[in-house]
TISEZA-923805 format. One line per field, with one value per residue (C-alpha): residue number from 1; residue in three letters; x negated, y negated, z negated. Coordinates in steps of 0.05 Angstrom, whole numbers, m for minus. Each point is the difference from the previous one (the first is absolute). Layout:
BEGIN
num: (NUM,...)
residu: (Ala,...)
xx: (X,...)
yy: (Y,...)
zz: (Z,...)
% end
This chain:
BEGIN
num: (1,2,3,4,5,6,7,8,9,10,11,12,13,14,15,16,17,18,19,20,21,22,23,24,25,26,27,28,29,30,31,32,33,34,35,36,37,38,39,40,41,42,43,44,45,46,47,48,49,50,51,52,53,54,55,56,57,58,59,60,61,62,63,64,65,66,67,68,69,70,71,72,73,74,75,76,77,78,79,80,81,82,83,84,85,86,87,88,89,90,91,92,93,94,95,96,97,98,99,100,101,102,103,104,105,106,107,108,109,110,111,112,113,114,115,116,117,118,119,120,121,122,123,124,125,126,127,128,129,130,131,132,133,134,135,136,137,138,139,140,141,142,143,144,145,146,147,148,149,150,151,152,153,154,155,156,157,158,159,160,161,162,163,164,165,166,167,168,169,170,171,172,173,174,175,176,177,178,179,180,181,182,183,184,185,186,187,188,189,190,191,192,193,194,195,196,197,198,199,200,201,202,203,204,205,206,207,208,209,210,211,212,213,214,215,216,217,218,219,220,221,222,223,224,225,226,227,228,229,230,231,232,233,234,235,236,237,238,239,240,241,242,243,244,245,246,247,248,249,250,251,252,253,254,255,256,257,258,259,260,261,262,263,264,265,266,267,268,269,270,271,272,273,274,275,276,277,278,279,280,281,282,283,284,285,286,287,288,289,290,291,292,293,294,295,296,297,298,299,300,301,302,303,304,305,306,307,308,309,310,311,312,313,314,315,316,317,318,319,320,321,322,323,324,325,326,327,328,329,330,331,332,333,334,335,336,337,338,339,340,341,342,343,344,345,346,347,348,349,350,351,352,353,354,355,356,357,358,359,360,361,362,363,364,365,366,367,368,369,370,371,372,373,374,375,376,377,378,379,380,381)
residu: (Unk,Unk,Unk,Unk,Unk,Unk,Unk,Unk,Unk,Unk,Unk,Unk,Unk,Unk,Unk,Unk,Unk,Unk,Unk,Unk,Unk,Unk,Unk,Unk,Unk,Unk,Unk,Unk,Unk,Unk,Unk,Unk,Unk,Unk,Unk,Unk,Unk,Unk,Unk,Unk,Unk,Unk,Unk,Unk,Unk,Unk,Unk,Unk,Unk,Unk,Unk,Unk,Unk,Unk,Unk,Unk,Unk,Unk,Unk,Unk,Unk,Unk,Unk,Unk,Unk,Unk,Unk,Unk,Unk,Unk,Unk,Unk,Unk,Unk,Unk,Unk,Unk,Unk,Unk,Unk,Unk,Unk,Unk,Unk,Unk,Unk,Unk,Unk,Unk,Unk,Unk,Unk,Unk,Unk,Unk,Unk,Unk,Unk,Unk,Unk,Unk,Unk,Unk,Unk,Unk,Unk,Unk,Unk,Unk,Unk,Unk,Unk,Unk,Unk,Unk,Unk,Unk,Unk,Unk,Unk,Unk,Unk,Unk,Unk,Unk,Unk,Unk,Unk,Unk,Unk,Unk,Unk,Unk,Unk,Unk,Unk,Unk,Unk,Unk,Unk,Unk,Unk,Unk,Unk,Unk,Unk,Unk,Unk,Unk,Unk,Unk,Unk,Unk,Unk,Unk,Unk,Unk,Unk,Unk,Unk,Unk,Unk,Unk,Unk,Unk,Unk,Unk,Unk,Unk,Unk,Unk,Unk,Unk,Unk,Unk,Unk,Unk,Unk,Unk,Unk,Unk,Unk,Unk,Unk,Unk,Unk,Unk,Unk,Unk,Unk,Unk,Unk,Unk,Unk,Unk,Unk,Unk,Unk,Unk,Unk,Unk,Unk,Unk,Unk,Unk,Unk,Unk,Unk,Unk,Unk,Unk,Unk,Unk,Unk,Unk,Unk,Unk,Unk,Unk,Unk,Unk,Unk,Unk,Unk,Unk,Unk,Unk,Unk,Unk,Unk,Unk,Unk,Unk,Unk,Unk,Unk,Unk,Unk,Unk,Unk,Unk,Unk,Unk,Unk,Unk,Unk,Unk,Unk,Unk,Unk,Unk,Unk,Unk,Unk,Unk,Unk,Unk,Unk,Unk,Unk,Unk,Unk,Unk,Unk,Unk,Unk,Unk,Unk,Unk,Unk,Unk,Unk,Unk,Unk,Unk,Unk,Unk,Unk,Unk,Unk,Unk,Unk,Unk,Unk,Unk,Unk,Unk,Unk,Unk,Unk,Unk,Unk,Unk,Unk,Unk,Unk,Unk,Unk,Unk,Unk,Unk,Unk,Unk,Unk,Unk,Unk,Unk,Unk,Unk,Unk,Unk,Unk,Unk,Unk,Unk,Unk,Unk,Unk,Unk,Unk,Unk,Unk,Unk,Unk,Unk,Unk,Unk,Unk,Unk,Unk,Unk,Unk,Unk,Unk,Unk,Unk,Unk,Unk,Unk,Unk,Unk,Unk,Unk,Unk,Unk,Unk,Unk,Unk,Unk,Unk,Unk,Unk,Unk,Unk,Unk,Unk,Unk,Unk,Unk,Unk,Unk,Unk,Unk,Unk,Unk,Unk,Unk,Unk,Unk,Unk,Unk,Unk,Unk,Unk,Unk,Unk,Unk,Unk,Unk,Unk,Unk)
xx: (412,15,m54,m53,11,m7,m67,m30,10,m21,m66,m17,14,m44,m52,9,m7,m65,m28,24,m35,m61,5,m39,47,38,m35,m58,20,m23,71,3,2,48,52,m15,9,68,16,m25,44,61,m11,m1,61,39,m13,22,56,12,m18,59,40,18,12,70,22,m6,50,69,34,13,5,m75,m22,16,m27,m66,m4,11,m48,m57,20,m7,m64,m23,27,m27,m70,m12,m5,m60,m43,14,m18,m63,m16,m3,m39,m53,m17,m5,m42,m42,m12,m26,53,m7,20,59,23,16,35,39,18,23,56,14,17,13,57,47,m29,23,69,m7,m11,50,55,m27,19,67,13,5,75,7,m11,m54,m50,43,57,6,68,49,m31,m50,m28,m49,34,m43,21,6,m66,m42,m32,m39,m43,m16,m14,m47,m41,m5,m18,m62,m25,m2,m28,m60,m15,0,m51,m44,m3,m9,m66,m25,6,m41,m51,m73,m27,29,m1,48,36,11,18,59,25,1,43,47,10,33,70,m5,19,60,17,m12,51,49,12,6,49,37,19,m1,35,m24,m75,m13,m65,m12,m27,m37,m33,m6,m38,m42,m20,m25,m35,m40,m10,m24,m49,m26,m9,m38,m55,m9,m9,m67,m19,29,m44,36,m17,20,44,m49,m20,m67,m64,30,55,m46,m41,59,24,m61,m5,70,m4,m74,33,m57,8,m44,33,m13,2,m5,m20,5,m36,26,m37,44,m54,m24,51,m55,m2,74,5,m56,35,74,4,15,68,m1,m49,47,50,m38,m15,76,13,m57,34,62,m28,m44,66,40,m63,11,76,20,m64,m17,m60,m28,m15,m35,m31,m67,m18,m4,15,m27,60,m4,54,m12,32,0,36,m40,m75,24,31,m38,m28,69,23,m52,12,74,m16,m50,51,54,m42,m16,79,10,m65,21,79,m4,m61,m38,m60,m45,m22,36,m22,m28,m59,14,m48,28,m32,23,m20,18,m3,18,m14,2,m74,6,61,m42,m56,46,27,m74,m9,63,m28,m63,41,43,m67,m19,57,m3,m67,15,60,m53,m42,54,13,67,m18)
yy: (m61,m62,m38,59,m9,m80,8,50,m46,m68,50,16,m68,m26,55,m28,m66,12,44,m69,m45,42,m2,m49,m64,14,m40,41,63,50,15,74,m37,m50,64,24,m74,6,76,m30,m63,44,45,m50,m39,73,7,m76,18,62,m20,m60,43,22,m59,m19,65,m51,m51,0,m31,53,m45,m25,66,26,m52,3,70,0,m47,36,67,m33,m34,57,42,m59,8,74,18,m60,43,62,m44,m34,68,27,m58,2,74,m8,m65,50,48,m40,m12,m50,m73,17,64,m48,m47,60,31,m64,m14,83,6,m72,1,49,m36,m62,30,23,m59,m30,51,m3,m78,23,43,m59,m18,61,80,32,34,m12,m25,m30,20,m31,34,m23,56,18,38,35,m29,25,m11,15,54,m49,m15,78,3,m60,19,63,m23,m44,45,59,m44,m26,65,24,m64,19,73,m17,m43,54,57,m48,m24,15,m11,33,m74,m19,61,m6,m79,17,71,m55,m37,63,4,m62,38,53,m48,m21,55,43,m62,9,80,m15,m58,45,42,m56,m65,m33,10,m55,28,m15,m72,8,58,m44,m46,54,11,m77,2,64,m28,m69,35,33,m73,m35,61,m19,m70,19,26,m64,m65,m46,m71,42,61,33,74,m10,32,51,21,6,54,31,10,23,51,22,m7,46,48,47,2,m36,m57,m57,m72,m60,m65,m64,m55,m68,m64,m72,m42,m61,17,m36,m67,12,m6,m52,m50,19,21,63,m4,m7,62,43,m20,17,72,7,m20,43,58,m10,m10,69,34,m19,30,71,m1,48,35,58,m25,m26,m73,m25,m55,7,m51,m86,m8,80,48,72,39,74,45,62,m20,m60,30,m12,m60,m33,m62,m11,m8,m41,m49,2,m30,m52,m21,m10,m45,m46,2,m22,m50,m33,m9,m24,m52,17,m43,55,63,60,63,80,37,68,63,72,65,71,72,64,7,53,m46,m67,m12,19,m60,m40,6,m22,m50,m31,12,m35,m54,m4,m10,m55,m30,m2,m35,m48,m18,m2,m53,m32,m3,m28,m53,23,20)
zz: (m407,41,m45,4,84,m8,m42,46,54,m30,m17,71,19,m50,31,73,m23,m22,59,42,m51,16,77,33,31,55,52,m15,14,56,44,m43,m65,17,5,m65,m23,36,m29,m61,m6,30,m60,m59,24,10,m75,m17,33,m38,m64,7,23,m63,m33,25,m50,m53,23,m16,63,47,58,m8,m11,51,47,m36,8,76,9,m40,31,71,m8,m19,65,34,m25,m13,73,11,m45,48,57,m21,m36,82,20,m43,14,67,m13,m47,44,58,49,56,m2,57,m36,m58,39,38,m71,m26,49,m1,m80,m4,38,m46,m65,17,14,m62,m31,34,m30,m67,1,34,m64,m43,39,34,m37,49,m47,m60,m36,m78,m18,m56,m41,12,15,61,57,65,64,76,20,m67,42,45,m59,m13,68,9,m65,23,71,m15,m55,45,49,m34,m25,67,16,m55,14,70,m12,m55,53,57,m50,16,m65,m72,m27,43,m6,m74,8,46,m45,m56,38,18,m76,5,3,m49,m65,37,23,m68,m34,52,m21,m68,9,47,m72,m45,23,m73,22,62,5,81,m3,m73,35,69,m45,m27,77,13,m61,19,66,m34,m42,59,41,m70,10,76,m24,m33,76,43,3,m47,47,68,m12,33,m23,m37,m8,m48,47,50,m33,m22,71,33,m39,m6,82,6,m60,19,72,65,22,68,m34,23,m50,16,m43,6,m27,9,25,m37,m65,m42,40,m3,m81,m1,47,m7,m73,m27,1,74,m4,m31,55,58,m42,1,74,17,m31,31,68,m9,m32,61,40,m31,m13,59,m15,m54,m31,m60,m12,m64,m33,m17,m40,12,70,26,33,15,50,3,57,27,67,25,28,70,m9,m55,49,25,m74,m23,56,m15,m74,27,44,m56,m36,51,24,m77,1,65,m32,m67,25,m72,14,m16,38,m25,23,m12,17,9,8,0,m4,23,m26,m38,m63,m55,m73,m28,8,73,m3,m31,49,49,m30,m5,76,12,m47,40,64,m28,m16,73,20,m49,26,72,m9,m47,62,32,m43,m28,m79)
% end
């Protein structure tokens, strides 16, 4: 059986290896894909580590077997609660929360997982979670619950996250995105009940596996609806969330076009290159605009940005002059030599269908136009 157990987890492995291959690099990653990166990673070397683990039945000297075994068994204590943790993490990236409620939940579940980690290295001298016996033979120890209970723990509490954002989602899009996330925990959770009978079926990480994967699939098919240069939701997934958002019912929006001024003279005189840069920055700068708001920003198309809201007619001039301001706080600090800067029009009004968005949209359009003209006039683009 032994054998059967190290093939099914070189296989999973092998499949984690390739969802990472297919990932973008690291440095390139928005904050929520960086923890499934993490989960990810976590995952493939908790199946290295089980997968050696059974090669020390092969060697004769006791002594070394032993040793080898403690050490595989304890890496993989070491590791198996990082994929809980960055598992937690990433929901609560996915479903929106703010910049400090990260920070606060970091320190919170961060605390008791690197005590964990720090008895799983313990174990290798010392029997917390486990012990290899003369037998070598592998022995529960005092504190093997603390694993249950922090598995347990972080499942229960991402579910909780997920089923918290799907019950305060406005739209059924986002409803469905967050139930999928919810799901996370039933694989486990089924492999977990039918290890509990069978202690020759490890079935809880295979199925854990089965989980990322699912959840991977899901994040390639909202890679046809982000901007590939910016990250940005495109065209597509702005359709596609308008009308999950009207779904048949009146609705107050506000659109805001944005234009960056001059992109053209940009490319011509900078390079494209440099271009593409000032796309990016101009991304982040407008994504760090709407992060503690719930709206909708898009790319358009070459250097054209769209931010829909339902919570911003009163206070649409106020935000407007907010995002000018961060781009000439970023201008005036990096000294770029060139002006960079956004015109911005917005347009407010009821609507019931997507030509009725649409319509707006073009009115916003039209007002972006107008101030695009008037720091024309003022010899600014």
């Amino acid at each position: 059986m032994s054998f059967v157990e190290m093939e099914l987890n070189v296989i999973c492995a092998s499949v984690l290896g390739l969802i990472m291959y297919q990932l973008p690099p690291y440095r390139n990653l928005s904050s929520e894909y960086r923890y499934f990166y993490k989960l990810t990673l976590s995952l493939l070397l908790l199946f290295i580590a089980e997968a050696s683990s059974y090669l020390p039945e092969w060697l004769p000297e006791y002594d070394n077997k032993i040793m080898l075994l403690n050490f595989f068994l304890s890496s993989i204590f070491f590791v198996q609660v990082f994929a809980h943790f960055y598992w937690f993490l990433f929901c609560l990236s996915a479903t929106g929360a703010s910049i400090r409620t990260m920070t606060l939940m970091k320190w919170i579940a961060g605390v008791p997982v690197f005590f964990y980690a720090f008895l799983s290295v313990i174990n290798f001298f010392i029997p917390v979670f486990f012990n290899i016996n003369s037998q070598a033979e592998y022995v529960r120890g005092p504190f093997f619950f603390l694993i249950i209970i922090m598995s347990h723990a972080f499942l229960f509490a991402s579910t909780v996250v997920a089923l918290s954002a799907a019950f305060r989602a406005k739209t059924a899009w986002r409803r469905r995105e967050a139930l999928a996330l919810a799901l996370y925990a039933v694989p486990p959770l089924i492999g977990g009940a039918v290890q509990a009978f069978s202690d020759d079926l490890p079935l809880v990480w295979p199925c854990t596996m089965i989980s990322v994967l699912f959840v991977f699939l899901r994040m390639q098919k909202e890679q046809i609806l982000n901007d590939e240069l910016t990250g940005l939701n495109n065209r597509r997934a702005r359709e596609r969330y308008v009308t999950a958002l009207l779904d048949g019912s009146e609705r107050e929006l506000t659109v805001f076009s944005l234009d960056m001024n001059h992109f053209k003279q940009i490319n011509d005189t900078q390079g494209h290159a440099i271009g593409d840069c000032m796309l990016r920055k101009c991304s982040e700068l407008l994504k760090k605009a709407c992060e503690r708001r719930r709206v909708l920003l898009a790319r358009e198309g070459g250097d054209e940005f769209l931010i829909i809201s339902e919570l911003l007619a009163d206070n649409g001039e106020k935000f407007s002059a907010e995002i000018k301001e961060s781009f000439r706080a970023y201008s005036a600090s990096e000294e770029l030599g060139f002006d960079f800067s956004v015109s911005i029009g917005r347009a407010t009004g009821r609507v019931r269908n997507t030509a009725e968005i649409e319509a707006l949209i073009k009115a916003a359009d039209e007002a972006m136009y107008v101030d695009k003209r008037a720091l024309c006039a003022e010899g600014l683009s």
